[in-house]
VOPAGU-2260 file (C-alpha; in pm, 1 decimal, decimal comma):
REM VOPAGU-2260
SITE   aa  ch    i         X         Y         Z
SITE  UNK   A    0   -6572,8   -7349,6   -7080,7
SITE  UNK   A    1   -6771,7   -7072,4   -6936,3
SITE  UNK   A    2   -6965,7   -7265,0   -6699,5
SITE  UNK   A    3   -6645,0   -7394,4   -6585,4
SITE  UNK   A    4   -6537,3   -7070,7   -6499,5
SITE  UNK   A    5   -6857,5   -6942,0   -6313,9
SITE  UNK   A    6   -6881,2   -7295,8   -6110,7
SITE  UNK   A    7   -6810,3   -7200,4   -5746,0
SITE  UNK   A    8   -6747,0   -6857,2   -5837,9
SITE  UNK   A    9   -6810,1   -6760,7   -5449,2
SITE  UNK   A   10   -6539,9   -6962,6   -5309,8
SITE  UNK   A   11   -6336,3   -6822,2   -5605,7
SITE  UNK   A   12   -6372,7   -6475,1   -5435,8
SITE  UNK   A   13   -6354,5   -6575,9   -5115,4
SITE  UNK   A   14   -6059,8   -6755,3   -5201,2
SITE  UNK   A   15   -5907,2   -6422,9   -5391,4
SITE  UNK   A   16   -5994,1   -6207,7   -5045,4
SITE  UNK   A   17   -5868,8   -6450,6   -4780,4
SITE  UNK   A   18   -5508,0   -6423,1   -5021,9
SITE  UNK   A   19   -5530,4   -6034,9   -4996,8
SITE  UNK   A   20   -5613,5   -6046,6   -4643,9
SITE  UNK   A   21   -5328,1   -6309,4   -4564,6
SITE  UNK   A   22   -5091,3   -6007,5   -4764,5
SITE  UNK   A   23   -5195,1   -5776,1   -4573,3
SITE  UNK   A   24   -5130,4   -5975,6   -4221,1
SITE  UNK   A   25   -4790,5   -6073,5   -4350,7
SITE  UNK   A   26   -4687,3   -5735,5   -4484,9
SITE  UNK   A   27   -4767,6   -5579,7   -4119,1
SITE  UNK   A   28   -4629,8   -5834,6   -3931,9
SITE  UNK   A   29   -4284,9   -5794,7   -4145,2
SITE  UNK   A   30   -4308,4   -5434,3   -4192,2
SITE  UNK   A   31   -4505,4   -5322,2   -3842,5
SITE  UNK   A   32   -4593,7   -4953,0   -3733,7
SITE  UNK   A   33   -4306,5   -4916,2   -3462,1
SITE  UNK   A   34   -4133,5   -4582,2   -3307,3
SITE  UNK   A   35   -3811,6   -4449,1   -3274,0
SITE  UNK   A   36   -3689,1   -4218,5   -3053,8
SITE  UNK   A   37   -3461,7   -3939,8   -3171,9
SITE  UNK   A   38   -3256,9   -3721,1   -2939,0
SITE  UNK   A   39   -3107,3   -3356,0   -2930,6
SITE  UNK   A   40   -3321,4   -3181,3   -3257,9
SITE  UNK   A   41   -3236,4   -2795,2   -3215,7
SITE  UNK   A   42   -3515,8   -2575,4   -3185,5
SITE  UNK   A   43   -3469,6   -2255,2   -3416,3
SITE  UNK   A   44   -3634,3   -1947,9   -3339,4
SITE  UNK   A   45   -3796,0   -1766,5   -3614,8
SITE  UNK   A   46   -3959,4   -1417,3   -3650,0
SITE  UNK   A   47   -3708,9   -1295,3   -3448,4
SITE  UNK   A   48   -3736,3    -936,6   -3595,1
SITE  UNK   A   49   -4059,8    -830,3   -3457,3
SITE  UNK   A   50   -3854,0    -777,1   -3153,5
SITE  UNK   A   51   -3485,5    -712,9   -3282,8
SITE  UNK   A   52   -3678,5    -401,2   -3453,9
SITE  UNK   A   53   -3779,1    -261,4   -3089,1
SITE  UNK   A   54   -3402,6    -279,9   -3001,1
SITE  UNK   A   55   -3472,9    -582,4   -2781,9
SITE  UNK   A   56   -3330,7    -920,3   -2843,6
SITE  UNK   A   57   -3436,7   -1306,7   -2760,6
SITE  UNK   A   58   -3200,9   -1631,3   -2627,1
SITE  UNK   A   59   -3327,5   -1941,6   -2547,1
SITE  UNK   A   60   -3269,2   -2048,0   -2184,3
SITE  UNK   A   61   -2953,5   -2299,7   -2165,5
SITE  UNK   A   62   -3127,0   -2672,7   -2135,0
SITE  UNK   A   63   -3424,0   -2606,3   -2327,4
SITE  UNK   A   64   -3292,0   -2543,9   -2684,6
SITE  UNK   A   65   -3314,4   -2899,9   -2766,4
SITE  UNK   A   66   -3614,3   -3146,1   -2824,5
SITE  UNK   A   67   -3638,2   -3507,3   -2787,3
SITE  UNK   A   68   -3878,1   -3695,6   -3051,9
SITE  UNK   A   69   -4067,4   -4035,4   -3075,4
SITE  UNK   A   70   -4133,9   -4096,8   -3443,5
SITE  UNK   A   71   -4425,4   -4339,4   -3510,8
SITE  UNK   A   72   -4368,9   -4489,4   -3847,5
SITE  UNK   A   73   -4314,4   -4837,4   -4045,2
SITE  UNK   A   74   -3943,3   -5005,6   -3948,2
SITE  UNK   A   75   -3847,5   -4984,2   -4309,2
SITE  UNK   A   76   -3928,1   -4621,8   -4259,4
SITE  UNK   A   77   -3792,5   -4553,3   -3916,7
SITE  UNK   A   78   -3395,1   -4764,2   -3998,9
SITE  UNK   A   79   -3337,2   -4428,2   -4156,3
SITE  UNK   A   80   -3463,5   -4133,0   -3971,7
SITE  UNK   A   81   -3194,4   -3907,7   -3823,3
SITE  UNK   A   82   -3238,7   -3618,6   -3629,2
SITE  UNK   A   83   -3118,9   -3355,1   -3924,6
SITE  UNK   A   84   -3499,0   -3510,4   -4127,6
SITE  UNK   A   85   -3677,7   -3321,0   -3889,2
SITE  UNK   A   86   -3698,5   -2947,6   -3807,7
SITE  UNK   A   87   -3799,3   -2802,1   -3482,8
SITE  UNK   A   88   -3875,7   -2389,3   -3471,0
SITE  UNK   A   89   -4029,9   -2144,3   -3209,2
SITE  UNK   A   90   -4238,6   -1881,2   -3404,5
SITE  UNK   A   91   -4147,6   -1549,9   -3185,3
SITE  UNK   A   92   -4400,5   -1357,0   -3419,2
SITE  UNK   A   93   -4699,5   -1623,0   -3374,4
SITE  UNK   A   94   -4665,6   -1852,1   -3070,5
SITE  UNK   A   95   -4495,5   -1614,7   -2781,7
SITE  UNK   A   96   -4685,1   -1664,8   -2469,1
SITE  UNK   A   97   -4615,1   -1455,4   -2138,0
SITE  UNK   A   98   -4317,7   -1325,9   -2278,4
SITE  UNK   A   99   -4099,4   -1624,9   -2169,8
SITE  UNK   A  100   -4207,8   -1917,8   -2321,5
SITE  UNK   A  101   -4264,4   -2004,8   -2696,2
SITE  UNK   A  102   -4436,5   -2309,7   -2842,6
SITE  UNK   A  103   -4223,5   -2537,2   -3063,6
SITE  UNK   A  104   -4363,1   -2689,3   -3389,4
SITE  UNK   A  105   -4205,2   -3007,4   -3506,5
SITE  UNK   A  106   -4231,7   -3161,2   -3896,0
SITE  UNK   A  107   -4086,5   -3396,6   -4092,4
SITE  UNK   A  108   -3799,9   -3245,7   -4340,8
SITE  UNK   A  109   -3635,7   -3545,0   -4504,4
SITE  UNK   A  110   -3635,0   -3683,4   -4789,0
SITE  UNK   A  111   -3934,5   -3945,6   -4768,0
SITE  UNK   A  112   -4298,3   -3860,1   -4848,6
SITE  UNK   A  113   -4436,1   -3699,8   -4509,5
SITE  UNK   A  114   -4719,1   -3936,7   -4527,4
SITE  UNK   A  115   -4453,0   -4228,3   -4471,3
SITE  UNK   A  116   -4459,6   -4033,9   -4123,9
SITE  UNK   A  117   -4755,3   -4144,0   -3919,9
SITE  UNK   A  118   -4731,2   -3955,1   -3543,6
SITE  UNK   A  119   -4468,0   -3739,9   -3409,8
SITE  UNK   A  120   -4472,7   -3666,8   -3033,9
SITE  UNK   A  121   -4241,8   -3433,0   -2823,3
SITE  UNK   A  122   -4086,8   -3408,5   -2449,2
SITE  UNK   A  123   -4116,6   -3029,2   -2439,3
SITE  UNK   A  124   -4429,5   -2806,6   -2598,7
SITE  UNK   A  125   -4219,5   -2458,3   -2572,0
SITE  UNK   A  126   -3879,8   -2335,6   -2539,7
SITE  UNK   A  127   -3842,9   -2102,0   -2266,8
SITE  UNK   A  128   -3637,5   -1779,0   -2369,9
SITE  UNK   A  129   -3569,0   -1507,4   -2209,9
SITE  UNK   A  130   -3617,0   -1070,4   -2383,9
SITE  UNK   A  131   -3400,3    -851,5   -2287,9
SITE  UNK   A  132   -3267,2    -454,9   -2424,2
SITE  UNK   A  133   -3045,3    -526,4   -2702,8
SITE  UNK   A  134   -2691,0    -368,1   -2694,1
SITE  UNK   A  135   -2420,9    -245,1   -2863,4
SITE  UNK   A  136   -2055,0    -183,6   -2704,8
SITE  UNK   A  137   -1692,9    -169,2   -2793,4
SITE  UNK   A  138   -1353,9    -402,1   -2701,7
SITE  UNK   A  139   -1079,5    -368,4   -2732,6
SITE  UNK   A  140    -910,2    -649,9   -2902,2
SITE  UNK   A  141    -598,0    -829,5   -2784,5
SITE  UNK   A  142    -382,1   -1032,9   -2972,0
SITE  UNK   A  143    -224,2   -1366,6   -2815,5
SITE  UNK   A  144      -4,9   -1651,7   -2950,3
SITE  UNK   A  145     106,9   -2015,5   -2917,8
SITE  UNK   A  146     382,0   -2142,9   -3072,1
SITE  UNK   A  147     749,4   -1998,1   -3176,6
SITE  UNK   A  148     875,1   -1904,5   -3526,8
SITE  UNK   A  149    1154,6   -2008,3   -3657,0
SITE  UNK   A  150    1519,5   -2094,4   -3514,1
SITE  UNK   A  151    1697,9   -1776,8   -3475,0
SITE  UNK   A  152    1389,0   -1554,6   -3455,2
SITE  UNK   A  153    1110,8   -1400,6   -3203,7
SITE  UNK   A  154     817,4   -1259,3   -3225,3
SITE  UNK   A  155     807,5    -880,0   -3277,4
SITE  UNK   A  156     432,8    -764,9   -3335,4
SITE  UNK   A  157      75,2    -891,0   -3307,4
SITE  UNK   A  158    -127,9    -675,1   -3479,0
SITE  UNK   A  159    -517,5    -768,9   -3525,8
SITE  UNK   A  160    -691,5    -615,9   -3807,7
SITE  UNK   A  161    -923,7    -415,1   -3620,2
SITE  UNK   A  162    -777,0    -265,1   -3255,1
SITE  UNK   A  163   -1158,8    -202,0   -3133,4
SITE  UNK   A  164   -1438,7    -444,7   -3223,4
SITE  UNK   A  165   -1809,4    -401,3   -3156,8
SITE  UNK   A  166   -2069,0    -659,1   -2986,9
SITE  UNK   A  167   -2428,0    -630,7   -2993,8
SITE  UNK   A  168   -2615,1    -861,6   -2819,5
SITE  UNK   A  169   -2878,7    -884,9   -2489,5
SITE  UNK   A  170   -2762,8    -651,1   -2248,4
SITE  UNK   A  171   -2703,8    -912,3   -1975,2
SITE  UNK   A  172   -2412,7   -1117,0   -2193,4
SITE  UNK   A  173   -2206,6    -812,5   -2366,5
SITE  UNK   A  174   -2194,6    -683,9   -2005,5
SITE  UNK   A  175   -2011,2   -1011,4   -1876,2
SITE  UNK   A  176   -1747,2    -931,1   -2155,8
SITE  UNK   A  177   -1401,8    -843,5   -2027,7
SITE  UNK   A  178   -1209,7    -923,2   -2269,8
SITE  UNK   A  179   -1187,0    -996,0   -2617,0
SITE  UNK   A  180    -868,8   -1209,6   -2727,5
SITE  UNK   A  181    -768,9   -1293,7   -3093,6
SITE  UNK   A  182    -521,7   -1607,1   -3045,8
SITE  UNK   A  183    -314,5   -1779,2   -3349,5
SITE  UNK   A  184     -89,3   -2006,4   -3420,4
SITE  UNK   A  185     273,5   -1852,5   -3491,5
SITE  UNK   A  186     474,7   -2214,3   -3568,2
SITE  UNK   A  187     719,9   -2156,0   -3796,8
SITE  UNK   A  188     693,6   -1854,3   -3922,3
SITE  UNK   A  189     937,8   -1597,6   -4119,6
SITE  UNK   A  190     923,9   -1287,2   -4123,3
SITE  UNK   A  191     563,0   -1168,6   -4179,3
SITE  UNK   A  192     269,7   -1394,5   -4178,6
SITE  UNK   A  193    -102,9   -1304,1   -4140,7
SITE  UNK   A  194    -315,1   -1553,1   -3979,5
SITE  UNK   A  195    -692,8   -1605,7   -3915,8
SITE  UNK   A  196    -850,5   -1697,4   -3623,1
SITE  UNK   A  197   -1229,2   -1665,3   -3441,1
SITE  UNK   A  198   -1252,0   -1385,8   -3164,0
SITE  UNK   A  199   -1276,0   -1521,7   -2762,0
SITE  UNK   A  200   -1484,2   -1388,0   -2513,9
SITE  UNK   A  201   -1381,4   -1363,9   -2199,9
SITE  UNK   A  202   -1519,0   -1238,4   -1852,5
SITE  UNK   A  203   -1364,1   -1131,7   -1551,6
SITE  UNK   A  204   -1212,6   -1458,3   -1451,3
SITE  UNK   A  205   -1080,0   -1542,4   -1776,0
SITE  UNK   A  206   -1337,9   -1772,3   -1866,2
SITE  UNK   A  207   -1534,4   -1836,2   -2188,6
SITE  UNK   A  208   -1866,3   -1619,5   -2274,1
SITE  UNK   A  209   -2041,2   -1796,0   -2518,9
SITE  UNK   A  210   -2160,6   -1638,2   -2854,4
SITE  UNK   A  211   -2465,4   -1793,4   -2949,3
SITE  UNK   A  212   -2668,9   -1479,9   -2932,0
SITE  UNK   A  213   -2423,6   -1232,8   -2986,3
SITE  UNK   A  214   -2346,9   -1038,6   -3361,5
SITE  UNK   A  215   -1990,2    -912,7   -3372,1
SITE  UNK   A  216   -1694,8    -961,3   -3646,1
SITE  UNK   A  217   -1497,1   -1245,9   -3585,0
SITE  UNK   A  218   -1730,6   -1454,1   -3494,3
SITE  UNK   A  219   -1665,6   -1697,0   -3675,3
SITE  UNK   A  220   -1257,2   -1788,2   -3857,3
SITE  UNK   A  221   -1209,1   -1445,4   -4032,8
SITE  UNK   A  222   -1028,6   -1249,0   -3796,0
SITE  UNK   A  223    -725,1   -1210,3   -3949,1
SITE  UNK   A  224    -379,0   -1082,9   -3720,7
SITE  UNK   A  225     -55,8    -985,9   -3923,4
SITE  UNK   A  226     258,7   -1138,0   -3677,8
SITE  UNK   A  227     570,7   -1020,2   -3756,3
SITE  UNK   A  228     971,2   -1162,8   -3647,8
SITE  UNK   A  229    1274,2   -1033,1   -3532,7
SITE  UNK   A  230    1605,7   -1131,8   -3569,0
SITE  UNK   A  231    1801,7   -1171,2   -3203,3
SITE  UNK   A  232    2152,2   -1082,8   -3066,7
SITE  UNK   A  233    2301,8   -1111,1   -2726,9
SITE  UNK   A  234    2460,3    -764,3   -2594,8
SITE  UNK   A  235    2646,5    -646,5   -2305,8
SITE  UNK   A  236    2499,5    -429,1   -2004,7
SITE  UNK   A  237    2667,6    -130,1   -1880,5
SITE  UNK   A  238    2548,4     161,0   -1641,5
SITE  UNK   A  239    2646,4     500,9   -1584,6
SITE  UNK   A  240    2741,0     515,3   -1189,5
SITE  UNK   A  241    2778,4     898,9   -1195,2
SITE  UNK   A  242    2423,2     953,7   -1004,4
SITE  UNK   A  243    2403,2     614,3    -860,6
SITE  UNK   A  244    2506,5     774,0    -501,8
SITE  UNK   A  245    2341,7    1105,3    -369,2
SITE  UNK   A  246    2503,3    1383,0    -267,0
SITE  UNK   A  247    2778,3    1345,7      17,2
SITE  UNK   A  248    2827,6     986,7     -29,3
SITE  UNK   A  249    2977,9     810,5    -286,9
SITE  UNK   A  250    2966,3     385,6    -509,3
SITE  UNK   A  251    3198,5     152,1    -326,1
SITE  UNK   A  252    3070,1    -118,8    -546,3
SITE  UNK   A  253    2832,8    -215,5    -746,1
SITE  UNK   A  254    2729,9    -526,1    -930,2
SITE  UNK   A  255    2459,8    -693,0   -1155,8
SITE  UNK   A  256    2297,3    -936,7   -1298,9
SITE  UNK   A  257    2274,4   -1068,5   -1602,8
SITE  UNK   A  258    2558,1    -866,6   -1728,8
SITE  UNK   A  259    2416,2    -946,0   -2082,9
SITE  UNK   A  260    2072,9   -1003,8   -2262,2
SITE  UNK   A  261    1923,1   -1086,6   -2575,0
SITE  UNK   A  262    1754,4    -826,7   -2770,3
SITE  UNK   A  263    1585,8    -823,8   -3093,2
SITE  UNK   A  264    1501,5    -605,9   -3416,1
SITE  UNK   A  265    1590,8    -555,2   -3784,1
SITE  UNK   A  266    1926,8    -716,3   -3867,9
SITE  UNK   A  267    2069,7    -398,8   -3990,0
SITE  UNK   A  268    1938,1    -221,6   -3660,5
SITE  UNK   A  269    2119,2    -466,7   -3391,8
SITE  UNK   A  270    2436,7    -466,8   -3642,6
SITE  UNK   A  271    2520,4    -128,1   -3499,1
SITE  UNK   A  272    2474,7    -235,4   -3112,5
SITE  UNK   A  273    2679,1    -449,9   -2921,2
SITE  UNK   A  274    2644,5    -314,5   -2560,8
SITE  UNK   A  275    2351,5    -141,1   -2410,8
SITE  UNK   A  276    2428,8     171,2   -2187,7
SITE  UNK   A  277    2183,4     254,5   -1931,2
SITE  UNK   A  278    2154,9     593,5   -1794,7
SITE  UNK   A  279    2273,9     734,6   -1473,3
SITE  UNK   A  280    1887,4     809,9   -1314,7
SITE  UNK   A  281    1803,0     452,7   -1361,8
SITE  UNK   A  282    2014,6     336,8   -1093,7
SITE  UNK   A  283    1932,8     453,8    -777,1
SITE  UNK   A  284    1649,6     733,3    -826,2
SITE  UNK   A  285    1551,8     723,1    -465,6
SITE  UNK   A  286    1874,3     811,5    -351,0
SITE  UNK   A  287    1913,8     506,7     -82,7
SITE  UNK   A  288    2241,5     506,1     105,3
SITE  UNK   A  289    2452,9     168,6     295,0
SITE  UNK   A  290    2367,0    -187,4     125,8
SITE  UNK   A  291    2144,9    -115,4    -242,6
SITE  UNK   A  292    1938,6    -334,8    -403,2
SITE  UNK   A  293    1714,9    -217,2    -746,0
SITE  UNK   A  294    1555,3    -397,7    -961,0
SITE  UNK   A  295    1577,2    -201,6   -1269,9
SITE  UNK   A  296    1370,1    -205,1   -1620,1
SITE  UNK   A  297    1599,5    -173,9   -1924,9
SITE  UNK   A  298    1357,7    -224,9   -2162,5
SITE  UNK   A  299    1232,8     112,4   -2143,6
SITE  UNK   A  300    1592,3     299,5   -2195,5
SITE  UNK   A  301    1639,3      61,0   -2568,8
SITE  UNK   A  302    1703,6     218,9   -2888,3
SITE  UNK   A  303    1394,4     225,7   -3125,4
SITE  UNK   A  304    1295,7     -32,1   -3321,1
SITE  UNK   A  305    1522,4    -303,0   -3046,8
SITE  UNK   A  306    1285,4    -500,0   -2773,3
SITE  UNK   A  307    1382,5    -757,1   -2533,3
SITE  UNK   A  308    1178,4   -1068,9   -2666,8
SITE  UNK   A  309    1167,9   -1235,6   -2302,3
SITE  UNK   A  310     948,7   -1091,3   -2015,3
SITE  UNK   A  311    1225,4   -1198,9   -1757,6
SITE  UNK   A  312    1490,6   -1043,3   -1910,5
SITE  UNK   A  313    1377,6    -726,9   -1873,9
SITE  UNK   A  314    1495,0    -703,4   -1523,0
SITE  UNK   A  315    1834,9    -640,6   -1378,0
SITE  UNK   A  316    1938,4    -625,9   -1001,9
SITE  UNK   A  317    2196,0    -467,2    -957,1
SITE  UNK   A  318    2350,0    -451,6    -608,8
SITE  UNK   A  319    2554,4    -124,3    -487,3
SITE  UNK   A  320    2763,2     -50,7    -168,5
SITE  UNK   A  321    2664,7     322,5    -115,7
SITE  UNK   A  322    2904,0     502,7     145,2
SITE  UNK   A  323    2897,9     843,8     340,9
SITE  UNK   A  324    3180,5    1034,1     188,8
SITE  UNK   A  325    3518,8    1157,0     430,5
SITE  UNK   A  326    3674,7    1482,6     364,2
SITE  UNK   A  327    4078,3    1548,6     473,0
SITE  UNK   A  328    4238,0    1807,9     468,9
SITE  UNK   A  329    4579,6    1813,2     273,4
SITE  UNK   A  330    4802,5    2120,1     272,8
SITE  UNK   A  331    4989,1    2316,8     -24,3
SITE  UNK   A  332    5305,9    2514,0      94,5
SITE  UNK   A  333    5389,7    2832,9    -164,4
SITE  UNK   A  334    5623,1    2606,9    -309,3
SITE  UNK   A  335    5320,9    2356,2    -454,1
SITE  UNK   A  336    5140,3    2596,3    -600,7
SITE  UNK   A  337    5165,0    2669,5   -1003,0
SITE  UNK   A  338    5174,8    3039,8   -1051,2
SITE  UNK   A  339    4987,8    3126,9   -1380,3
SITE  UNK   A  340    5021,8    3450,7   -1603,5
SITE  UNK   A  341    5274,9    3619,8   -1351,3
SITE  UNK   A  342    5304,2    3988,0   -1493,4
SITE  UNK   A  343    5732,7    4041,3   -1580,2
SITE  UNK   A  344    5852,8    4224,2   -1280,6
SITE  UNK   A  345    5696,8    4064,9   -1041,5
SITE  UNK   A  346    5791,4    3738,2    -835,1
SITE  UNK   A  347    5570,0    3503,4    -551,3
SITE  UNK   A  348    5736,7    3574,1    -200,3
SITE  UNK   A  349    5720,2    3212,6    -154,2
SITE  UNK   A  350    5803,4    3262,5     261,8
SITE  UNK   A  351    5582,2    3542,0     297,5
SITE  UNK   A  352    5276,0    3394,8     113,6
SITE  UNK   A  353    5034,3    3135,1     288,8
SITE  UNK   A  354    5013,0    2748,3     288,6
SITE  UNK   A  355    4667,5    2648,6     101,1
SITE  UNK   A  356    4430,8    2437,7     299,2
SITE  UNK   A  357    4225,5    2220,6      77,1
SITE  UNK   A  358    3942,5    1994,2     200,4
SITE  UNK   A  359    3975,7    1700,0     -36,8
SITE  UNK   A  360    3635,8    1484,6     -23,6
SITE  UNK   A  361    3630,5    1065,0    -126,5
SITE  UNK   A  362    3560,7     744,0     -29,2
SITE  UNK   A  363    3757,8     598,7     266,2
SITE  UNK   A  364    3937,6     409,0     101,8
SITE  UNK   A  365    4045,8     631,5    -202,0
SITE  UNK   A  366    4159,3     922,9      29,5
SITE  UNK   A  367    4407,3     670,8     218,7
SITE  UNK   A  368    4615,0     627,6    -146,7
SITE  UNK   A  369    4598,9     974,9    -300,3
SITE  UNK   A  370    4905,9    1134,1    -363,7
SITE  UNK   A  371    4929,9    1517,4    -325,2
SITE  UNK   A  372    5124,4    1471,4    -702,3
SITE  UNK   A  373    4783,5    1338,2    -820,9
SITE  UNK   A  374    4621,0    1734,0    -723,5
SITE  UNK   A  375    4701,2    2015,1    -938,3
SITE  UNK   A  376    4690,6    2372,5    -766,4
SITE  UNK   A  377    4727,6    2660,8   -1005,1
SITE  UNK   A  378    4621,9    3057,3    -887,3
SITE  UNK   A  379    4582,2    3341,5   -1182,6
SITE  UNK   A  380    4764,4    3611,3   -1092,8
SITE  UNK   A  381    4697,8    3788,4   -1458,1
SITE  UNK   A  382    4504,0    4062,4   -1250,1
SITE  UNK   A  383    4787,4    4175,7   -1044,2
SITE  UNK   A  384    5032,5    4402,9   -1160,9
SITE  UNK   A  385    5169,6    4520,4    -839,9
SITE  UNK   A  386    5381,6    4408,3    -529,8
SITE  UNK   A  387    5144,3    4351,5    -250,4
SITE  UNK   A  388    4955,1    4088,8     -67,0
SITE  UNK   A  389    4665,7    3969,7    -263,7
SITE  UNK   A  390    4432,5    3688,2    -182,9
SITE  UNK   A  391    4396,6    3498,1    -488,1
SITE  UNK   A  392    4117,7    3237,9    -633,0
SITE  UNK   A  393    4292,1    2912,5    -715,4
SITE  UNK   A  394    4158,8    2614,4    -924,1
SITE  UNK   A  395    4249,0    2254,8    -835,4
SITE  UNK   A  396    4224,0    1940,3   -1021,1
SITE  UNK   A  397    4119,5    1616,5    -872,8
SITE  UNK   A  398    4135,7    1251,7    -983,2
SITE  UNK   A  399    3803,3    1152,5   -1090,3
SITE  UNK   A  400    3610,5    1045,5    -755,1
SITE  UNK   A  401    3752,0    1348,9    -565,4
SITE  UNK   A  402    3592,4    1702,7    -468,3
SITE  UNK   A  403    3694,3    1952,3    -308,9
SITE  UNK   A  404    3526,0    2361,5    -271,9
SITE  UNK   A  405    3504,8    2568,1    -546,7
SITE  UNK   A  406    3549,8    2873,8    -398,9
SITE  UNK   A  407    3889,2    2782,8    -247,8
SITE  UNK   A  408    4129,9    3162,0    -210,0
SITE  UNK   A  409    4559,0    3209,6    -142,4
SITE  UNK   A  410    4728,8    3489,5       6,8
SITE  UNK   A  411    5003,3    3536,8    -229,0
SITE  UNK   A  412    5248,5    3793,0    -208,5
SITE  UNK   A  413    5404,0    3939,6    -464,7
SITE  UNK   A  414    5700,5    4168,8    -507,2
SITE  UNK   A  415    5942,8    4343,6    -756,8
SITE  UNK   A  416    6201,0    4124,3    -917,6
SITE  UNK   A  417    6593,6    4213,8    -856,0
């Protein structure tokens, strides 16, 4: 039985290594060494604080924080590779050459042995970057919106949790900034809401700064802004036309529009208001004369707490005819004139005392209807307890949209009763 075992025990072995060199043919030829190449790994930057602790700061240039791979490995190996298996970082500290450039080390990070990975070449040996004076400045933070509460309610306040929020980052990007906005969604919303949003930076043409290499809160969604709502109610609009013309001239007309609006506030507050009264200056503070026409704010003349939710409504015109005031003359006989506190034992000479010239001053139009029973003419002859001729002060009432002097005088003469 042995012998039969050791007869051609060389083509035995032969046999045995032509089987294991057949396996091994087979197994490459099914399972070859192939490549795959693997797009977009971000480079990382590491080390960064050997130059964050000279107050200076690093950014990679845009287009060259990416690398593209070819993986050399079996195809059973390479079906699975992603980009996330591998990791790509710049060592600052280590591999910083000329101060712009900094060489990128690839490796394998998944979840295979790295021996399963047999070559890994690159497009791109460094990432170019760029080391600049780090900064730190202030913004002011403005709060915007989209969407509406609510039926039946507006917006009232935006208020973000911080009013001022600081940015440090290279000099040449927190200088771009503009403006910082903090925007959220109001849909729906009742009375007070707080909602979170991340911070936009803006620069001078409204468009976005991007954030990569800037520190600052809100960065991220935990900027929180606290909206509030107001109920509405639509008013009346009235103005006080006592100023509206300068002196010597006088309103013809005058006219507006809209002769209401929609304000808003606390219900209790806009219970209490159903017109709003604007003041006389607001009308026509220039003092223009013939054909008028002001626009006029009326959100600044509201009671507290009450806002006019819409930008455009905000604005009246208001349209006034502004004439030159006339003056005529109309004339008072004795007879016309009330006699006030006569002393006893004394009576007006009513033939020997003097017709009263007043200078009446109006519109056109309002002089051409007054009545002389409209004026009311009354002298003070308390001071005069003897007969004589005494030229007397007299006061005169006037319709509203009438003057006349102040200063107006009467010879009156007085004499004993029978």
């Amino acid at each position: 039985m042995k012998a039969k075992i050791f007869d051609n025990l060389l083509f035995k072995i032969l046999a045995l290594l032509m089987a294991v060199l057949l396996w091994v043919v087979v197994v490459n030829i099914d399972d070859a060494v192939s490549y795959k190449k693997i797009s977009g790994v971000k480079v990382n930057l590491i080390n960064t604080d050997v130059l964050t602790s000279q107050d200076q700061t690093i950014r990679v240039e845009e287009g060259t924080d990416t690398v593209n791979l070819t993986v050399y490995a079996r195809s059973s190996v390479l079906k699975s590779l992603k980009a996330e298996d591998f990791s790509a970082t710049a060592d600052v500290k280590k591999d910083l050459l000329y101060d712009n450039m900094v060489k990128i080390g690839v490796s394998y990070v998944g979840s295979l042995p790295s021996s399963s990975i047999q070559k890994i070449e690159q497009d791109r040996s460094n990432v170019l970057v760029s080391i600049e004076k780090q900064v730190t400045e202030q913004f002011k933070v403005t709060a915007k919106y989209t969407g509406e509460p609510s039926d039946g309610l507006v917006l009232g306040s935006l208020v973000p949790e911080q009013s001022l929020v600081e940015i440090t980052g290279p000099e040449s990007v927190v200088e771009k900034i503009k403006q910082v906005v903090a925007e959220v969604d109001i849909t729906g919303i009742t009375g007070t809401a707080v909602r979170s949003c991340s911070l936009k930076l803006q620069n001078s043409d409204g468009d976005a700064i991007d954030g990569t290499y800037l520190d600052y809160v809100g960065k991220n969604e935990d900027f929180e802004v606290t909206a509030t709502t107001l109920s509405t109610k639509l008013v009346g609009i009235s103005f006080d036309v006592s100023q509206a013309a300068p002196e010597g001239y006088g309103l013809l007309s005058i006219s507006y529009k809209p002769e209401t609006v929609t304000i808003a506030g606390e219900k209790t507050a806009l219970t209490a208001i159903s017109n709003l009264e604007i003041p006389a200056e607001a009308l026509n503070p220039e003092g223009k004369t013939g054909s008028v026409q002001n626009t006029v704010d009326i959100s600044q003349y509201l009671p507290t707490g009450i806002q006019i939710p819409k930008e455009d409504d905000k604005s009246i015109v208001v349209t006034m005819e502004i004439q030159e005031l006339e003056t005529v003359d109309y004339a008072f006989a004795p007879a016309q004139i009330n006699y006030d506190n006569l002393p006893d034992g004394l009576t007006v000479d009513e033939d020997e005392s003097h017709t009263l010239e007043i200078p009446i001053r109006g519109m056109q139009h309002d002089l051409a209807i007054l009545s002389m029973d409209a004026v009311e003419v009354h002298a003070d002859l308390s001071s005069y307890r003897k007969a004589g001729t005494y030229t007397v002060p007299v006061a005169v009432t006037l319709p509203d949209g009438f003057s006349c002097p102040s200063d107006l005088t009467v010879d009156v003469k007085l004499e004993k009763a029978d």
